[in-house]
C-alpha positions as protocol buffer text, in pm:
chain_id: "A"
residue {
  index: 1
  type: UNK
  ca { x: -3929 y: -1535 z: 1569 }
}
residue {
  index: 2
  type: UNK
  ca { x: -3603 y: -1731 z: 1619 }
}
residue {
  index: 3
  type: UNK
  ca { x: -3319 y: -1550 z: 1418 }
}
residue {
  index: 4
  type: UNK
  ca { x: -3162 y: -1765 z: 1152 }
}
residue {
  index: 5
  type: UNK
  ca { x: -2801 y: -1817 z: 1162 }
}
residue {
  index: 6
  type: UNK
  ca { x: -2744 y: -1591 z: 938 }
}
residue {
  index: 7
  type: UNK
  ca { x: -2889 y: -1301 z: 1124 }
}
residue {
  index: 8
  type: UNK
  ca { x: -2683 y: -1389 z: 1420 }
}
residue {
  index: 9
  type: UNK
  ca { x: -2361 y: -1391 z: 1204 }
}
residue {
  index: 10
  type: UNK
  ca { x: -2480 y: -1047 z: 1085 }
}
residue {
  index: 11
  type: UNK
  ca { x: -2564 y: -896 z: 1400 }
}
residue {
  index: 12
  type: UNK
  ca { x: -2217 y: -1036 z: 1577 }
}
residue {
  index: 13
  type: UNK
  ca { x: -1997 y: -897 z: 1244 }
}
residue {
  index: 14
  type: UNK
  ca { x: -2237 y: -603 z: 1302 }
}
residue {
  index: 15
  type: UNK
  ca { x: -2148 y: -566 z: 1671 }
}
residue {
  index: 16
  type: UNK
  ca { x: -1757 y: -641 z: 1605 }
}
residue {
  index: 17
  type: UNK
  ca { x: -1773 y: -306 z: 1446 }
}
residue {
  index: 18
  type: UNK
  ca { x: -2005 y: -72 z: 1601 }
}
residue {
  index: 19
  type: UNK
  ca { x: -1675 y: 154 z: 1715 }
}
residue {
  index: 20
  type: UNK
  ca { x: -1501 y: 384 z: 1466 }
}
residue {
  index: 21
  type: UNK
  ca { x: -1259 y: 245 z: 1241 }
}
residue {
  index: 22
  type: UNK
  ca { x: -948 y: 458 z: 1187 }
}
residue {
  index: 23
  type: UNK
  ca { x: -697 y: 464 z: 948 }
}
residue {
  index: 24
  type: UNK
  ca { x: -389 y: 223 z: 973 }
}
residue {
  index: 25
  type: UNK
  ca { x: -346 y: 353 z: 1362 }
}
residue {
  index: 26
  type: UNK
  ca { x: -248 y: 149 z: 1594 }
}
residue {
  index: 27
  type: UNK
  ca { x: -159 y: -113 z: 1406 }
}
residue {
  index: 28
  type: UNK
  ca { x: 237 y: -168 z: 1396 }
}
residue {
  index: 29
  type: UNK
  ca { x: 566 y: -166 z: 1209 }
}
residue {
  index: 30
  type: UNK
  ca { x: 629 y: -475 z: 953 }
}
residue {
  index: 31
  type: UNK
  ca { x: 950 y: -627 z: 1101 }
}
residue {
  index: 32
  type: UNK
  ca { x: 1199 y: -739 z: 776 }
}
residue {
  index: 33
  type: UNK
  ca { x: 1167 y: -1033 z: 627 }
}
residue {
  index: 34
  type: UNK
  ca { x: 782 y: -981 z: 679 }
}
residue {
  index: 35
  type: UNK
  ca { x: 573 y: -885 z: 390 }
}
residue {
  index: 36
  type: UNK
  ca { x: 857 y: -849 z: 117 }
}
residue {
  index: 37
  type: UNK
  ca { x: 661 y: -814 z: -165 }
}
residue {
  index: 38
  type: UNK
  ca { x: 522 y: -491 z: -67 }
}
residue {
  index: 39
  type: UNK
  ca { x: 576 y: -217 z: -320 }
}
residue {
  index: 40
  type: UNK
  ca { x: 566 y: 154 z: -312 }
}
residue {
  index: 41
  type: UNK
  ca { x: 400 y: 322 z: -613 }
}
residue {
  index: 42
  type: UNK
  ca { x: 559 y: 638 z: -686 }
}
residue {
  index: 43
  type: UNK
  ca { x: 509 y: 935 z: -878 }
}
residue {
  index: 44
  type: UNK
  ca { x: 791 y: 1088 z: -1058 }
}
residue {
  index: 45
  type: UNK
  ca { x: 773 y: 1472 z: -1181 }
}
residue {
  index: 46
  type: UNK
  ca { x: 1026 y: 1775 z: -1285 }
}
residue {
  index: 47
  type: UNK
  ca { x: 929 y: 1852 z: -894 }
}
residue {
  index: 48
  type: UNK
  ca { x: 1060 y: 1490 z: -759 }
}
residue {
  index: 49
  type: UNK
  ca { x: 940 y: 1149 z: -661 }
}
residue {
  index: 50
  type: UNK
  ca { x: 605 y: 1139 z: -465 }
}
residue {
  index: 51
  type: UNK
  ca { x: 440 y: 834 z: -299 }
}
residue {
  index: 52
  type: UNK
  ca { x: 118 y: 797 z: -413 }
}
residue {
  index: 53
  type: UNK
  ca { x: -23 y: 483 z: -313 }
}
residue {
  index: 54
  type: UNK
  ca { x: 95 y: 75 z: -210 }
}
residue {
  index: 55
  type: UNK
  ca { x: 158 y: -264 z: -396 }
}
residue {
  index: 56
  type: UNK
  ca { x: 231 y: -572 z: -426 }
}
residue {
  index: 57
  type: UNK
  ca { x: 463 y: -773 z: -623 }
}
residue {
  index: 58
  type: UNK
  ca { x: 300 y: -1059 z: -754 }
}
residue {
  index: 59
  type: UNK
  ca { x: 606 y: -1229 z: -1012 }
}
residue {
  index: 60
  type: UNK
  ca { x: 904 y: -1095 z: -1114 }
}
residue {
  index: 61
  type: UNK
  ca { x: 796 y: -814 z: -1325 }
}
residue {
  index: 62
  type: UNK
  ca { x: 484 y: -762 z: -1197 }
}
residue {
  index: 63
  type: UNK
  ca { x: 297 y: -539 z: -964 }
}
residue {
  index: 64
  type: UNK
  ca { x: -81 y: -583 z: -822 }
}
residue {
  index: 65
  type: UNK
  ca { x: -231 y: -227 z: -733 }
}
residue {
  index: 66
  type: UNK
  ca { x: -566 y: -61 z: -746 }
}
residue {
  index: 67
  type: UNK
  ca { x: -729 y: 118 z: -1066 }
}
residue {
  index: 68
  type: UNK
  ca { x: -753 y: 405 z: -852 }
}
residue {
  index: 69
  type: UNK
  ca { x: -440 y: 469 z: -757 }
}
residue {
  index: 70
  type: UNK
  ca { x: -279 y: 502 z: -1127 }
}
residue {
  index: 71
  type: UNK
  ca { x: -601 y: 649 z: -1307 }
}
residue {
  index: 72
  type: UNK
  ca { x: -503 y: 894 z: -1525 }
}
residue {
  index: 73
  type: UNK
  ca { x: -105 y: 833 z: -1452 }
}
residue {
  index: 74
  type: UNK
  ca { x: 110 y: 727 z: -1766 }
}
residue {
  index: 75
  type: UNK
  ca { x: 394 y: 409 z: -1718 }
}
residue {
  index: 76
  type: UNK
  ca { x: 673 y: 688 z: -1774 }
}
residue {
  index: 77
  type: UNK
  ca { x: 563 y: 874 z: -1479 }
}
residue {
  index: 78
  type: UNK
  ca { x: 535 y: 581 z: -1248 }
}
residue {
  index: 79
  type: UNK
  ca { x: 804 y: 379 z: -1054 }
}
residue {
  index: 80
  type: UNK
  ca { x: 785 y: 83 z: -777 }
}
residue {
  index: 81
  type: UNK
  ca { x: 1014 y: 95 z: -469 }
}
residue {
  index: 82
  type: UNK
  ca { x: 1029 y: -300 z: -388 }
}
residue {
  index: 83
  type: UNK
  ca { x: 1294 y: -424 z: -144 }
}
residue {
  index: 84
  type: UNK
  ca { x: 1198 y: -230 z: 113 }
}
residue {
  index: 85
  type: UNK
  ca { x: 980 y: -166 z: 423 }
}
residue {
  index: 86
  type: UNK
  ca { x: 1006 y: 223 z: 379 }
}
residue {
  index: 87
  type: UNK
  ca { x: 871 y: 453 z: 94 }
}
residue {
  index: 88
  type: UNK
  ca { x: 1133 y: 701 z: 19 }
}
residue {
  index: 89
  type: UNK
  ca { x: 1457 y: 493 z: 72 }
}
residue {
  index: 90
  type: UNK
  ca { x: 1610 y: 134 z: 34 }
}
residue {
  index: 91
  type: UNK
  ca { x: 1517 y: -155 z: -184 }
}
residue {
  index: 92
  type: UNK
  ca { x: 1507 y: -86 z: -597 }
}
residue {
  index: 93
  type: UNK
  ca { x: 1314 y: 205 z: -772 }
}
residue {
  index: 94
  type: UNK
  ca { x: 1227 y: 18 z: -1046 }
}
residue {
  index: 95
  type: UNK
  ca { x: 1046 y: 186 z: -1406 }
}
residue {
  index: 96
  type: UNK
  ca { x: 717 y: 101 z: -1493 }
}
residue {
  index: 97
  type: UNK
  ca { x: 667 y: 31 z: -1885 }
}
residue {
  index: 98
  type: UNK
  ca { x: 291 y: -49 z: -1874 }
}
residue {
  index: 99
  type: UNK
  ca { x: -5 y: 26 z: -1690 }
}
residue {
  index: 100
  type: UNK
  ca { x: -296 y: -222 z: -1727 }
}
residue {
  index: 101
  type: UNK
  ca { x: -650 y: -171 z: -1590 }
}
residue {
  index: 102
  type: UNK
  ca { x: -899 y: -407 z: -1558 }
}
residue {
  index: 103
  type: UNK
  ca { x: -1149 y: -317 z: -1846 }
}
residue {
  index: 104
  type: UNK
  ca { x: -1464 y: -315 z: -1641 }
}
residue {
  index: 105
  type: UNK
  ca { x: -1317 y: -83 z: -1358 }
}
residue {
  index: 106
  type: UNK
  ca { x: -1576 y: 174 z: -1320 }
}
residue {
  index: 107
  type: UNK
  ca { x: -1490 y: 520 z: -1166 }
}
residue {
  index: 108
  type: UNK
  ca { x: -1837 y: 641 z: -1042 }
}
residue {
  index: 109
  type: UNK
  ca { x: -1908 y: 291 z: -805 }
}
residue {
  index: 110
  type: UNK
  ca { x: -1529 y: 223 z: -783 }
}
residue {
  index: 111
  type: UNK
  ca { x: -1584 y: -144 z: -882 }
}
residue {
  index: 112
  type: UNK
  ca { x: -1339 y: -421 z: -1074 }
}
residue {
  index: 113
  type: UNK
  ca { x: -1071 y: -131 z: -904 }
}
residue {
  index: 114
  type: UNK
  ca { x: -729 y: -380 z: -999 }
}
residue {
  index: 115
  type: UNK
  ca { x: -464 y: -240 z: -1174 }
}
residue {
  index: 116
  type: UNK
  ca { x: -146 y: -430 z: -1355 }
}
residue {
  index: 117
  type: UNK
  ca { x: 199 y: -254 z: -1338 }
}
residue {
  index: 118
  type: UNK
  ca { x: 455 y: -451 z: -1573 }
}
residue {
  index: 119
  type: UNK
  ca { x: 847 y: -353 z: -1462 }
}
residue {
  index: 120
  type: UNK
  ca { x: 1103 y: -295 z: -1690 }
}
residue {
  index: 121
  type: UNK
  ca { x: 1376 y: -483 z: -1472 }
}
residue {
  index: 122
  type: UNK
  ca { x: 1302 y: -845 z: -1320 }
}
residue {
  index: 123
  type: UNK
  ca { x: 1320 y: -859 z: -944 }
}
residue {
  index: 124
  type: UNK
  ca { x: 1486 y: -1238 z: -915 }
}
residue {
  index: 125
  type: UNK
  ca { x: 1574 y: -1190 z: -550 }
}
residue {
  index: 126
  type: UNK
  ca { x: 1207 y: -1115 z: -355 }
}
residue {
  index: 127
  type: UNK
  ca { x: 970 y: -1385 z: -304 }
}
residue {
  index: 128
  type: UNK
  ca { x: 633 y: -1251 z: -488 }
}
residue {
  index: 129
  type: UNK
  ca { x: 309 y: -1272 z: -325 }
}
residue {
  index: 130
  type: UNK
  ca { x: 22 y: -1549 z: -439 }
}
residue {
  index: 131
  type: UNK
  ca { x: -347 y: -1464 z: -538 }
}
residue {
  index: 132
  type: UNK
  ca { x: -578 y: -1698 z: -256 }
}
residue {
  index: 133
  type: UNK
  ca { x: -755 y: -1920 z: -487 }
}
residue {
  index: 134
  type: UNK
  ca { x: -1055 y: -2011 z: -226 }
}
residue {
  index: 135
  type: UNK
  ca { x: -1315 y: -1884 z: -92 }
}
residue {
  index: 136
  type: UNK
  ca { x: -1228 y: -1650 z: 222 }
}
residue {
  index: 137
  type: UNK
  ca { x: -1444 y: -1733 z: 509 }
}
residue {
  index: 138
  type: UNK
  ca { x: -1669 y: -1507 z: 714 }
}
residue {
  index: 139
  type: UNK
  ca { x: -1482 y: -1393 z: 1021 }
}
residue {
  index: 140
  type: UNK
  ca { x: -1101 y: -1563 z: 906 }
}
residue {
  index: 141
  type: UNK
  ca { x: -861 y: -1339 z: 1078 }
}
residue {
  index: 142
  type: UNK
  ca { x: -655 y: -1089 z: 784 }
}
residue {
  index: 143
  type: UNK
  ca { x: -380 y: -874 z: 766 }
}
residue {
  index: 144
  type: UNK
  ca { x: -369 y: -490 z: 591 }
}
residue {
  index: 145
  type: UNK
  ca { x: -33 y: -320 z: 489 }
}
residue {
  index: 146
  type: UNK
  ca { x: 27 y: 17 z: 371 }
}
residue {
  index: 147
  type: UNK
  ca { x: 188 y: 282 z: 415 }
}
residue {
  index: 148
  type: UNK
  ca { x: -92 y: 491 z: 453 }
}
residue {
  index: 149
  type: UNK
  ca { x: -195 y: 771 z: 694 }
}
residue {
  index: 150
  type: UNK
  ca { x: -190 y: 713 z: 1106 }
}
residue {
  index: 151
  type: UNK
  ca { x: -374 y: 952 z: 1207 }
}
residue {
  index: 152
  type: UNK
  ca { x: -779 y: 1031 z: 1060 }
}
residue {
  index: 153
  type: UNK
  ca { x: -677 y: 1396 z: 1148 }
}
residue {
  index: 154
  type: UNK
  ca { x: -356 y: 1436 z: 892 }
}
residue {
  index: 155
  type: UNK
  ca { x: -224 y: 1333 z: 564 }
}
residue {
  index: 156
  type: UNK
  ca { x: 92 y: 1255 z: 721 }
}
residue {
  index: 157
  type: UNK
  ca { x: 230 y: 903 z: 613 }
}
residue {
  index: 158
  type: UNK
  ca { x: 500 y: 706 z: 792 }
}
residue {
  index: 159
  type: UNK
  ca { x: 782 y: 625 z: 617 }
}
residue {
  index: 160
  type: UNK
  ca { x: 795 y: 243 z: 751 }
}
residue {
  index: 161
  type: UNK
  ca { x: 502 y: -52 z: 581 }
}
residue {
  index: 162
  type: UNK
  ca { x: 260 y: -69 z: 899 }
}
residue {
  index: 163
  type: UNK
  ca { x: 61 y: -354 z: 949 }
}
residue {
  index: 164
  type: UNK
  ca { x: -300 y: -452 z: 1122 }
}
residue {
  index: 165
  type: UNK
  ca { x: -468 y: -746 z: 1178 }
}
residue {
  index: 166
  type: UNK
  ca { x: -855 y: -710 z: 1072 }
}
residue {
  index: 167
  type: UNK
  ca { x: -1170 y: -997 z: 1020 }
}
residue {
  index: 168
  type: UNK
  ca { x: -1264 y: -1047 z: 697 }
}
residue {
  index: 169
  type: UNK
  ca { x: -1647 y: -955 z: 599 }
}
residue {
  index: 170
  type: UNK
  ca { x: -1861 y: -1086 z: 297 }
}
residue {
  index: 171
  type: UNK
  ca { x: -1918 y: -887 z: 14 }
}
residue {
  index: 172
  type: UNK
  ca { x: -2340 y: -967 z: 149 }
}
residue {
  index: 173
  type: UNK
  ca { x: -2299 y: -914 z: 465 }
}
residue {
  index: 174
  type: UNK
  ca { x: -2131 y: -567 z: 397 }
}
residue {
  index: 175
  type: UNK
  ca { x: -2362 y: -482 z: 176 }
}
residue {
  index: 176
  type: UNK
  ca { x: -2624 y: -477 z: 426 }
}
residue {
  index: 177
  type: UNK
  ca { x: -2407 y: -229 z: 653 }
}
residue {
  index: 178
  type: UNK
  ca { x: -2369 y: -26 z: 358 }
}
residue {
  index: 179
  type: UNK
  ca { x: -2651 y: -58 z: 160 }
}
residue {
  index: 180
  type: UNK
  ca { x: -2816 y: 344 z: 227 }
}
residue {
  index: 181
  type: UNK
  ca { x: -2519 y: 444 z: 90 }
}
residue {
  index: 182
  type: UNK
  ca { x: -2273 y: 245 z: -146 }
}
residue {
  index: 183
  type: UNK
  ca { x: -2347 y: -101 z: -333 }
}
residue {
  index: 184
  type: UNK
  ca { x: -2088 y: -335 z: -231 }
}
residue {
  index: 185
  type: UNK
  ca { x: -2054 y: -589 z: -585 }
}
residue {
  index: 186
  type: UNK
  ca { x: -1926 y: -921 z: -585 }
}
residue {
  index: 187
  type: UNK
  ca { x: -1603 y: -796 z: -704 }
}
residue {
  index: 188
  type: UNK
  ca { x: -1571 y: -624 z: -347 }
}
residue {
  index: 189
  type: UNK
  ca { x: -1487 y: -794 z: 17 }
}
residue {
  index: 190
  type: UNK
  ca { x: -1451 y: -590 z: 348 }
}
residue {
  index: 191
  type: UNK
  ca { x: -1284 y: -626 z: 685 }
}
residue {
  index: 192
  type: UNK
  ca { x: -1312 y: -456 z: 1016 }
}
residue {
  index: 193
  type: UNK
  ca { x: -1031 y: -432 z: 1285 }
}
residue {
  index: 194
  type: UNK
  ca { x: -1170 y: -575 z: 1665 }
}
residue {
  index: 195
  type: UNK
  ca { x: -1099 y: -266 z: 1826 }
}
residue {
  index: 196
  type: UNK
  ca { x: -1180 y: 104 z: 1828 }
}
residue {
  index: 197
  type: UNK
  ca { x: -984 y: 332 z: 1604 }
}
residue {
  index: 198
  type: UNK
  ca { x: -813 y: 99 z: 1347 }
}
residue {
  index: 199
  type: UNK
  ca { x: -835 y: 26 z: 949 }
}
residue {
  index: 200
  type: UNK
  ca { x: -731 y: 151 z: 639 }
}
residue {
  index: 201
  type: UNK
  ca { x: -671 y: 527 z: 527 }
}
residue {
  index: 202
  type: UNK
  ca { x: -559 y: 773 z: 276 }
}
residue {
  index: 203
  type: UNK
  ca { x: -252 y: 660 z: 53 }
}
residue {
  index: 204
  type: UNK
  ca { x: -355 y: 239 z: 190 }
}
residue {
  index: 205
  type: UNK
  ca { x: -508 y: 225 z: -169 }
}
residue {
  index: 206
  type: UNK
  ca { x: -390 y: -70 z: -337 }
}
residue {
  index: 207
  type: UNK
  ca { x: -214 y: -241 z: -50 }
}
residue {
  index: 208
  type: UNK
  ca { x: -261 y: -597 z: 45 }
}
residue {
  index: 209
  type: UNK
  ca { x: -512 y: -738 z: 219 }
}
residue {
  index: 210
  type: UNK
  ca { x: -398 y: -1132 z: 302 }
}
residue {
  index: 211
  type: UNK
  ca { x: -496 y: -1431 z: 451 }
}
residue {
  index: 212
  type: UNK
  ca { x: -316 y: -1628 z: 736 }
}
residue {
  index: 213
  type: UNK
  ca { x: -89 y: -1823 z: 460 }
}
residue {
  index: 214
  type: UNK
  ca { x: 11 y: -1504 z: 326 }
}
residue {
  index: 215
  type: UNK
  ca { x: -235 y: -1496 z: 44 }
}
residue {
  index: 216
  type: UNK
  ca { x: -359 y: -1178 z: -107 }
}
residue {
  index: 217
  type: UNK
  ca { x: -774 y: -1171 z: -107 }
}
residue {
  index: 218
  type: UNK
  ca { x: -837 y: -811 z: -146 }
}
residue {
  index: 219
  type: UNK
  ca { x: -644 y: -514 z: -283 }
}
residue {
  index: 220
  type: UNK
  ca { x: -741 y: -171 z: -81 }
}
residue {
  index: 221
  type: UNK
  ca { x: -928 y: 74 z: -211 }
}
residue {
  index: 222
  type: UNK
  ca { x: -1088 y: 379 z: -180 }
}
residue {
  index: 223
  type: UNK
  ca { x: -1334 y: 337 z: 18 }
}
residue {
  index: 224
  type: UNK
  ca { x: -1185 y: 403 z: 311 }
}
residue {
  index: 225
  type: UNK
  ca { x: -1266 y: 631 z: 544 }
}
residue {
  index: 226
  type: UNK
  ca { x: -1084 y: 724 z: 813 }
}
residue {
  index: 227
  type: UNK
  ca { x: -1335 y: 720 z: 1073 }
}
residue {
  index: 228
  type: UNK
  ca { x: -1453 y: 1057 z: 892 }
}
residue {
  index: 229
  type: UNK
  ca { x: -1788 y: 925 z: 705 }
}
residue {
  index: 230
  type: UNK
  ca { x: -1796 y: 516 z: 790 }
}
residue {
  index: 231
  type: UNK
  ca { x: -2015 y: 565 z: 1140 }
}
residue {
  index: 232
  type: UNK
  ca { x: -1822 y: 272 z: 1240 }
}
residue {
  index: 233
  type: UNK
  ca { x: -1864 y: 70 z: 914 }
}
residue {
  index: 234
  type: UNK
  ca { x: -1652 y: -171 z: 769 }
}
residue {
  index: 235
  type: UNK
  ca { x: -1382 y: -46 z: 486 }
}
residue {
  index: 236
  type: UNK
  ca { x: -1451 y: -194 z: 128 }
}
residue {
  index: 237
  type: UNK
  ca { x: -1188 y: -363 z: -67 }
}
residue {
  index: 238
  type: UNK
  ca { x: -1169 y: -479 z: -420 }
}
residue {
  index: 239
  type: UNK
  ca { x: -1204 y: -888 z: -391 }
}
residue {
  index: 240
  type: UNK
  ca { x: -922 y: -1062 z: -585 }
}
residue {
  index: 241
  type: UNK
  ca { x: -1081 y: -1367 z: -613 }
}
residue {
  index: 242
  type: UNK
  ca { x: -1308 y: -1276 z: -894 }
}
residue {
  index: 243
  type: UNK
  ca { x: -1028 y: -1125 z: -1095 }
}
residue {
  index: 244
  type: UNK
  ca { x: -778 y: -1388 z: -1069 }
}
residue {
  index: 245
  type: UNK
  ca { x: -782 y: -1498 z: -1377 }
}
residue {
  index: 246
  type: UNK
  ca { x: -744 y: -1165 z: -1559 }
}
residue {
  index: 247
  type: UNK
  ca { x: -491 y: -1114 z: -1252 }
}
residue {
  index: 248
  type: UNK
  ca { x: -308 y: -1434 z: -1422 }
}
residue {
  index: 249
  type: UNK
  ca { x: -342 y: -1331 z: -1778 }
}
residue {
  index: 250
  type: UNK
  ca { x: -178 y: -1021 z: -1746 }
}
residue {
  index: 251
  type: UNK
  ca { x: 86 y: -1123 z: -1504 }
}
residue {
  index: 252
  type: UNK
  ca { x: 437 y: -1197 z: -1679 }
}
């Protein structure tokens, strides 16, 4: 029987990444001016600031981050580095005053995972990023950045915003990859890098995920895997095309 053409696309995606996918290794330093809405969400305690997970500035006041990442954390404790292309230094540490989480985001299947940070000081002088309001396309070339572990072996982070260019999978066509073990939603899109030994990791979680006009289409999540558990599967990421207009309605 002749495949249909939507076989083939599934067994080429499937074939693109049939090698382990790593954490944010090998991919490479953001050079400045690139990516400057990137935000580092930080943790502050009696015992210091910790990062704890990425960002991104999406107005002013106004940070776009996963559910995950702040579950749990109150606005007092949390802070935003933007400005900068490292973690601990540069840029503006700026307060958080509220923490918003999309009202459907469910902790056991990790879905509707988007999370609102409002600032409590404007940032007038860093162009914020734009929510893609189409349709990604199976296969369109992507680009992750966090700041999130190199190395599937260690929680070590680096200090400087890395970057990796991935393809960008359907939430369907992931599915099927996944579908013995996690149910990818609609809310959910997933991309795999073309070579062995590259994707998201631990501390990624609520990074970007953009387009090639520098539009965010996913937000990182948890599902990411470090090579440790994927057997060469794609990482999961929460779609931000479904939730753009809550996205809007609680930007300010």
């Amino acid at each position: 029987m002749k495949p249909t053409q939507g076989f083939s696309n599934l067994l080429c995606l499937a074939s693109l990444i049939a090698q382990p996918v790593n954490a944010i290794v090998g991919g490479s330093d953001v050079s400045a001016g690139d990516a400057p809405f990137a935000a580092a969400i930080i943790s502050s305690t009696n015992f210091g600031n910790t990062y704890i997970c990425g960002g991104s500035l999406i107005s002013s006041k106004t940070v776009l981050t996963s559910a995950y990442c702040v579950d749990g954390s109150s606005a007092s404790s949390l802070r935003a580095r933007v400005g900068s292309l490292e973690h601990a230094s540069g840029g503006k540490v700026n307060q958080v005053i509220k923490v918003i989480k999309h009202p459907n985001y469910n902790t056991n299947t990790r879905d509707f995972d988007y999370a609102i940070l409002h600032l409590q000081d404007a940032v007038p002088d860093i162009t914020p990023a734009l929510i893609a309001n189409e349709k990604t396309e199976s296969g369109a070339p992507l680009t992750l950045y966090g700041w999130g572990s190199t190395d599937k072996d260690s929680e070590k982070i680096p200090n400087k915003l890395q970057q990796l260019g991935t393809t960008y999978i359907t939430s369907g066509d992931c599915n099927s990859m996944w579908s013995d073990t996690i149910a990818v939603t609609y809310n959910m899109n997933c991309d795999a890098a073309p070579e062995k030994g590259r994707g998201s990791c631990t501390k990624d979680q609520g990074g970007a995920v953009v387009n090639e006009l520098g539009e965010i289409i996913g937000v990182m999540g948890q599902y990411n895997y470090c090579d440790k558990a994927s057997n060469g599967r794609p990482d999961i990421n929460s779609d931000t095309l479904p939730a753009k207009d809550w996205i809007d309605q609680n930007t300010i």
